[in-house]
N, C-alpha and C positions, 0 to 999 in steps of 0.2 A: 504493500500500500504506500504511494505517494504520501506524504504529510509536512510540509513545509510550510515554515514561516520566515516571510521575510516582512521586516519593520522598517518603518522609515524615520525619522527623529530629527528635529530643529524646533524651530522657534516662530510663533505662529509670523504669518507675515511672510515666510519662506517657500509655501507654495506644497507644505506639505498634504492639506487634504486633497489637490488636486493630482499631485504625483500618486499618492494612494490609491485614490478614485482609479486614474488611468492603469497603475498595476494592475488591481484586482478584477478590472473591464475587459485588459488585454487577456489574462489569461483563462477566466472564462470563456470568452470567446474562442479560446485554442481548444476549449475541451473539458478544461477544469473546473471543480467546483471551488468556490471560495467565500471566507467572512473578513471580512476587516473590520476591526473596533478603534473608535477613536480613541485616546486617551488623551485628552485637555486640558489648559489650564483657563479660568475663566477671564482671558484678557485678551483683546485686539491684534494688539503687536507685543510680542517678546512669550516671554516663558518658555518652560520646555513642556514640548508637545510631541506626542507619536502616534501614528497607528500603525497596527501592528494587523497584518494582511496573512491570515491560514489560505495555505492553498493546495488541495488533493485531488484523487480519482475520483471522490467518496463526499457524500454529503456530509457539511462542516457548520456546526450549529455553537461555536463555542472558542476563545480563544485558547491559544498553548500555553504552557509555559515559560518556555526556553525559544529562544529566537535561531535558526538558522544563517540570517544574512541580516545584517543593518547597514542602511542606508542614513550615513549623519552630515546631516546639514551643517553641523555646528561642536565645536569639541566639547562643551558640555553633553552632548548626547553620545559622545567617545565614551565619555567617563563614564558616562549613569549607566550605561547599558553592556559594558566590558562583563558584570557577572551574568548580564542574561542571556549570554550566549550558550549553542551547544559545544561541546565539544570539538574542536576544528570549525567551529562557525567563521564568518568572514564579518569584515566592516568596511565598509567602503565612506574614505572623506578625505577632507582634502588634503594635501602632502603636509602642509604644516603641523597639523593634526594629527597626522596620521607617518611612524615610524615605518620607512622602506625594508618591505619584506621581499622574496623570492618566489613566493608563491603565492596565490590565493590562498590557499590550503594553512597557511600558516599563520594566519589572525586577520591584520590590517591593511588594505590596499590601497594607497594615495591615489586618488585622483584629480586632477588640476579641474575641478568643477567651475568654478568661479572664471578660470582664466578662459577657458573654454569658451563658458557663456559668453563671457564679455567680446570676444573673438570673432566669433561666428553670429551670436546674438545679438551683441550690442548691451547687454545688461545684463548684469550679475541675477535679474529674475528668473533665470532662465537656467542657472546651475540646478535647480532640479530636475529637469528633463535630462539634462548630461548626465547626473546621479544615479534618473533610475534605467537610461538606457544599459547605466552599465551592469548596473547591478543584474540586470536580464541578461547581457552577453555573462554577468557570471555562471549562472544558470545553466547555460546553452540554449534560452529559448529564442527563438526569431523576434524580430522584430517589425514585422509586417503590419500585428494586430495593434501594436503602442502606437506605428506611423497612421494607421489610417486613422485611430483617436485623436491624433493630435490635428489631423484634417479638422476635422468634423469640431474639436470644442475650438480650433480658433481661427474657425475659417469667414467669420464675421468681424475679425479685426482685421483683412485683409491678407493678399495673398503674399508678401514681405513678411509677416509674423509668421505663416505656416509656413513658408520659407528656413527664416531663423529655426523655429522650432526643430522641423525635419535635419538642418545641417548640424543644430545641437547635439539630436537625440542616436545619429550615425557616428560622430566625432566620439562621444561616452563611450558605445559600444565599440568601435572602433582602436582608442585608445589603450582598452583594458585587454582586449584580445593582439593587439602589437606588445604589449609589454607584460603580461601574464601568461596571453594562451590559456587554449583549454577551459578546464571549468569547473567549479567551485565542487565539493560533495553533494550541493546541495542540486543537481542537476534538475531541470523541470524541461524536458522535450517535446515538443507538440502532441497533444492527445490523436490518436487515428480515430476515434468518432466523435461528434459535435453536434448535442441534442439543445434542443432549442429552450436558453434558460435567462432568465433576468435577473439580474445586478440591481437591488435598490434596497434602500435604508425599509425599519419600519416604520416611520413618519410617511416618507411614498406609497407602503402599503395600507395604509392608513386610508391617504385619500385618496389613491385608487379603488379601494371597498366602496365610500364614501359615493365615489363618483359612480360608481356601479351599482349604487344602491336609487340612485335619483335625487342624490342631493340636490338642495335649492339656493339651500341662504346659508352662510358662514357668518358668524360673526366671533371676533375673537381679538385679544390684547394677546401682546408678545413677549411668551415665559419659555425661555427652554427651559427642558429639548422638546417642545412641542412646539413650537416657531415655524419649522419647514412644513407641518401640514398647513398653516394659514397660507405661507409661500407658494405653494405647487397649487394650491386650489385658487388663489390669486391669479395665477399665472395660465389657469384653463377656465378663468370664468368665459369667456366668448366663446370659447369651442364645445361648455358644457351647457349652456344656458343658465350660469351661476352667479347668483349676488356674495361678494364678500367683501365686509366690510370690517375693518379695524378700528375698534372700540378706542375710548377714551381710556377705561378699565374692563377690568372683569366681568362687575355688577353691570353692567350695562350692556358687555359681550353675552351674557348668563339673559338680558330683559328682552335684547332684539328676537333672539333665536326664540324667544317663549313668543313671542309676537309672532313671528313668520310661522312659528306651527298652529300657531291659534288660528294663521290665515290658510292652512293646509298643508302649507311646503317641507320636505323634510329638512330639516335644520338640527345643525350642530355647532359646536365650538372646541376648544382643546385649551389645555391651560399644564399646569403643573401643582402641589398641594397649595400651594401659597393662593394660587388666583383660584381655585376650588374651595379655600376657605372663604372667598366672599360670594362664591358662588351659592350657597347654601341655601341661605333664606331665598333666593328665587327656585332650588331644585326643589322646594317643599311649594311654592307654588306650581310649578310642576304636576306633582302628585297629588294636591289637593285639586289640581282644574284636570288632570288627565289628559295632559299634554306630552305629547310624543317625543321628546328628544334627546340625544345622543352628545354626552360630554364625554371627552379624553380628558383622562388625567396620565397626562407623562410624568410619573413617580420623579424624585430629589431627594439627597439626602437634606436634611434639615435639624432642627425648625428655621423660621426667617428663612433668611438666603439661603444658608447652609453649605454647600456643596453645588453651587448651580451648575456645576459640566459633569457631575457624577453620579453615577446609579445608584439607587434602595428600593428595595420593596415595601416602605413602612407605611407607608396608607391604606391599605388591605381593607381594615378594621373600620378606619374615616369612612371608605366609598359605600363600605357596606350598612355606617348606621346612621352616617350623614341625614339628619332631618330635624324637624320639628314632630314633634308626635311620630307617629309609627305611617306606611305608605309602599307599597309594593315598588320594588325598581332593579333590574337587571344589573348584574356584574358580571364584565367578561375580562377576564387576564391572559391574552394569547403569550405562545409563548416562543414565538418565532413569527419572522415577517410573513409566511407563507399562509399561517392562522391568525395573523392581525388581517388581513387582505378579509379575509370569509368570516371570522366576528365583528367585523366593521361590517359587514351585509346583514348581519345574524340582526346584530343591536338596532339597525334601523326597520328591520322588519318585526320583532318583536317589539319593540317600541312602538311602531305603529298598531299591528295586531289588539294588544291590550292597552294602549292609551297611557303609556309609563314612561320616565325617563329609563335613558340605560346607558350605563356608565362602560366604556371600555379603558381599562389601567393598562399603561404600559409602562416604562423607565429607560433611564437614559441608555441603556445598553440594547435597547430593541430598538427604539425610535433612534438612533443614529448611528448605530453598525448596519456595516452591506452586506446582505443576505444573497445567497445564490436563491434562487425560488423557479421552478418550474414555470411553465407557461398555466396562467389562472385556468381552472375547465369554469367557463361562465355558464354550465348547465346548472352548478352550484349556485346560481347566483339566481335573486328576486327580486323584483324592484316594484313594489305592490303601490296600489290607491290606498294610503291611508283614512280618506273620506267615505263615506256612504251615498254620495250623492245620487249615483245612478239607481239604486236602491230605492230611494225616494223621490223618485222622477214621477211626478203625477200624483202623489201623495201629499198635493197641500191643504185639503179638506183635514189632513190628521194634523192634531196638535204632537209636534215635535219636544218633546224633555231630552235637553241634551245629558244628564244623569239620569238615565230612565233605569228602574231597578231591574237587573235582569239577572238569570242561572247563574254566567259567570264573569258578572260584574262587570263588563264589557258593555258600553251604550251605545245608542247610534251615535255618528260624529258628521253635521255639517258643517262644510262651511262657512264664515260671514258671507251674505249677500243673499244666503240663496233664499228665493221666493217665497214667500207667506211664510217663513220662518224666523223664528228668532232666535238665534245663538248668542247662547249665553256661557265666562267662561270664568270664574271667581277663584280668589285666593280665599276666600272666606267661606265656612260653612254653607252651604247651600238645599236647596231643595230640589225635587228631580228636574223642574225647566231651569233649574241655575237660577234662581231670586235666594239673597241671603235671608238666611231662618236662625232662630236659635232656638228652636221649637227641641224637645228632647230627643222624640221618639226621629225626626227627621235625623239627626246628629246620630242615634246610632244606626238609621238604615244605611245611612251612607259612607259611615266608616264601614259598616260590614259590607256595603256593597264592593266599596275598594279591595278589600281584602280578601274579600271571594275571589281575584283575581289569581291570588296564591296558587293553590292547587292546580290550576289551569295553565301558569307560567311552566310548574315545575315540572308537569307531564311534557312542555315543548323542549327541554332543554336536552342537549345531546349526553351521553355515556364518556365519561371522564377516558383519556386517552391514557392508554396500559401500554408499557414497554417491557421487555415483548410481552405476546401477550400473554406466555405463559404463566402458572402462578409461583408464587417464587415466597421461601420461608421469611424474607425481609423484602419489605417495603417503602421503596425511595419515595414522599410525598410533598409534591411542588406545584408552585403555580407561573405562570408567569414566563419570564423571560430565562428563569432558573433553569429551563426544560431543555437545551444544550446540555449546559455542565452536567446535570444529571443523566442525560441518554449516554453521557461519551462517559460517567465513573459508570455507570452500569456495566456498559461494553465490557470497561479492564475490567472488572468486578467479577464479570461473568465468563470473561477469559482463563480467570484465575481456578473457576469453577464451582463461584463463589453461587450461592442459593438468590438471588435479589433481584427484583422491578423496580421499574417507574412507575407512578401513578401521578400523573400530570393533571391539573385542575385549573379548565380555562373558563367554565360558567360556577361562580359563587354564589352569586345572590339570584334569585332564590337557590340556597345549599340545596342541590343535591343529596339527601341524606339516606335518602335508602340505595341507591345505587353505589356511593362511596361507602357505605357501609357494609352491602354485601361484595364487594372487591376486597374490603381490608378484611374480612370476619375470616377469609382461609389463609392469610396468614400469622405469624407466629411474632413478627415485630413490624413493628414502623418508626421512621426515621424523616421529620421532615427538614426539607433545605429551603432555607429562608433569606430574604435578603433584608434583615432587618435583628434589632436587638434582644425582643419580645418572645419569639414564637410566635408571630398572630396567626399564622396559617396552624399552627397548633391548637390554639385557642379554640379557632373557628372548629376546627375538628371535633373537638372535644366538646363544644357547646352543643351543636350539632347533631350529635352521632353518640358523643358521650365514650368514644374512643381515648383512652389517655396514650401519648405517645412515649417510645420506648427511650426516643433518642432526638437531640436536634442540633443540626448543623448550621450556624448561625454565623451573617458576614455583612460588614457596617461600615466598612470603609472607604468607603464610596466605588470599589472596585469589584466589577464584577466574579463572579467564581470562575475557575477554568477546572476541566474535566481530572484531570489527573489529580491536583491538592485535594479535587471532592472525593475521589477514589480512594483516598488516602486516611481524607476525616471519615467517608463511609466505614471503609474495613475497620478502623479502630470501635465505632460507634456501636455498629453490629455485631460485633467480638462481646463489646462490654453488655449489650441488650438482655 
């Protein structure tokens, strides 16, 4: 099995997400599958910054630990990353930086990146493309698939830039093979088959669901990591038939979208904890008027600022009890861009179906690594009327209740305007045509009628994702973005000949409790992996199901988990169970 990583390192302002980008697109496109994870500091220009780009034969849901090949912009990224190499790993930076060796094979390989650019480019901007041409000629992979990207992302600044760029990115690779030869350990040769796969963050996958669901109206304030879905939906409103507009704050991003669903449209917004705490008191009118709509919360460490470029799972608990009084409302925690893409379709049609908001969580580590993802099957996919209109075509002799009591608490829904009707849509206790009461016996039909929606929700919701699906004496229990690091310690886990599954949990709210319950009841322990201090996803288990867990693996540092350290905290965990 192929399994390589090459990282790239400097200082933002240096051009490093786009050299990244361009890796992980090039060799995709040869055949490979691959992840790249940012790792940021939260500043404009300077600090030190990297992503760190997995790339194999084999689907890669997670990053390594040890780097194969680094790519340093800058000799602090010499230093910091000298132990994270493997064994005979390579560095590629500039000669100053970098002591003249004999071989790739043998640590650090100078390259005049800067002098290069300036040479052939005209500006030392451009030493990243020299950097990572070469870093590919270490490799041995061609160079066909980086040249025609560099076409295509800068062939709007004219045909003198893709120029420069091209005689850059030939001069790199050129360079390292006159004065190295050959090719690094960490060889990556063109794949001989190339099935048709996409390159995109899970903010992308976000609002491409989004957009395949029939979204209408965006509205949203700008919190990473969820920034790039307002971005990309921005950027497609004429081709989608979409309004997005950028709020003054939250509270107002949180009042528009209650608006445009009241006017029928599917409407959402996305934020991070911080702008979801002001979101609140509108998500309870939400659930008191039975409006349809769809918040992202891209998880942060925190509280306040906290960690604004780093991942946690510690909102779990917030998304789930977020309210004023009690109110039925959907949680989904994909746990890969491939399953943000299809519970971005899920939340807006069950949202509509039962007249609920519904929350999809992700965190920095989903919404801003590139995912390899399949080509979407859009048989998956629904884009329904959440109105009743047609339904009631010719029906204006009947008086319309827009809280009309029904089985499963589900009313009819028109829109404003429509004929001899009056739609009505309250934050305040109301009566079945929406006039407010504070009559008793009304107050508790219509919290029970909310409620009845319960049962109805949880029969819709799909069968928690089991890896494999065999049953296995321990029990890996995650949600989220966790569901890499834990598919790839299973693997070693189970290579070992170790007894243990995954048990992946992407719909929360309404808990799932009898089918997570009869999944854990055959076996013997559970163990869950959290990205937060607490256990919440333990909590929730236990409150739930009444499960108490045997073991938990627990990580708060604003850095994601990778496969092998979980392998590791796994076996001990399960040992001590």
């Amino acid at each position: 099995m192929t399994d390589i990583t090459l990282t790239i390192a400097g200082q933002a302002g240096q051009g490093i997400d786009t050299a990244s980008e361009l890796l992980a697109r090039a060799l995709v496109r040869s055949g490979y599958h691959a992840f790249a994870y940012p790792d940021v500091m939260s500043r404009v220009r300077g600090g030190h910054n990297f992503t760190v780009v997995r790339v194999s034969d084999r689907p890669v849901y997670s990053v390594a630990g040890k780097f194969n090949a680094l790519l340093a912009m800058d000799e602090l990224s010499v230093n910091e990353h000298r132990g994270d190499m493997v064994e005979g790993g390579v560095i590629v930076a500039e000669p100053a930086k970098a002591p003249p060796v004999d071989s790739p094979r043998a640590g650090t390989v100078p390259v005049p990146m800067a002098e290069i650019a300036e040479r052939l480019g005209g500006a030392k901007t451009m030493a990243n493309v020299v950097g990572l041409s070469a870093l590919l000629a270490l490799t041995g992979h061609p160079l066909d698939e980086l040249q025609r990207l560099l076409k295509d992302r800068f062939k709007a600044k004219g045909d003198d830039v893709v120029r420069q760029n091209l005689e850059c990115c030939r001069a790199g690779a050129d360079y390292v093979r006159e004065q190295f030869g050959g090719t690094c350990a960490c060889a990556l040769p063109r794949q001989s088959g190339r099935a048709k796969r996409l390159l995109l963050t899970g903010n992308h996958a976000i609002a491409l669901g989004a957009l395949a669901s029939g979204v209408r109206f965006y509205a949203g304030y700008p919190m990473s990591p969820s920034t790039p879905i307002m971005e990309y939906l921005a950027a497609k409103q004429a081709d989608a038939g979409l309004v997005m507009e950028q709020s003054e704050d939250e509270i107002a991003a949180i009042n528009m979208v209650l608006g445009a669903s009241y006017a029928g449209a599917r409407a959402m917004t996305a934020t991070s904890g911080g702008g979801f705490s002001l979101m609140v008191e509108a998500l309870g009118m939400a659930g008191m008027a039975e409006l349809p709509v769809v918040i992202v919360i891209a998880m942060r460490p925190g509280p306040a600022t906290g960690f604004p470029t780093r991942t946690e799972q510690a909102e779990l608990l917030f998304a789930i009890s977020a309210s004023q009084d009690e109110f039925p409302r959907f949680v989904f925690a994909p746990g890969t861009a491939e399953e943000a893409f299809y519970a971005t379709n899920r939340a807006f049609e069950l949202a509509g179906r039962f007249q609920v908001p519904a929350i999809v969580l992700s965190d920095q580590m989903l919404s801003d690594s590139l995912w390899t993802v399949p080509a979407f099957n859009f048989a998956r996919i629904t884009a329904s009327d959440d109105l009743d209109e047609q339904v009631w075509q010719g029906r204006s002799a009947y008086t319309y209740k827009r809280y009309a009591v029904t089985d499963d608490g589900v009313s009819p829904r028109l829109g404003p305007g429509f004929p001899g009707q009056l739609v009505h849509a309250l934050g305040v206790e109301h009566d079945e045509e929406g006039f407010q009461t504070e009559d008793i016996g009304a107050r508790v039909r219509m919290h029970e009628k909310r409620m009845r929606k319960l049962p109805h929700m949880l029969k819709s919701l799909d069968a928690p994702t089991c890896y494999p699906e065999e049953t296995a004496e321990c029990a890996v229990v995650c949600f989220g973005s966790t569901y890499g690091p834990a598919r790839e310690a299973v693997d070693i886990l189970r290579a070992e000949r170790a007894s243990v599954a995954m048990v992946h949990l992407c719909e929360l709210a309404p808990f799932p409790r009898e089918r997570v319950a009869a999944r854990l009841s055959a076996v013997r322990k559970v163990v869950t992996v959290e990205g937060n201090s607490t256990g919440q996803l333990a909590a929730l288990l236990r409150r739930e199901t009444g499960i108490k867990v045997d073991g938990q693996v627990l990580k708060y540092d604003g850095r994601p988990f990778n496969g092998r350290e979980l392998a590791e905290e796994l076996r001990n965990k399960c040992q001590q169970c």
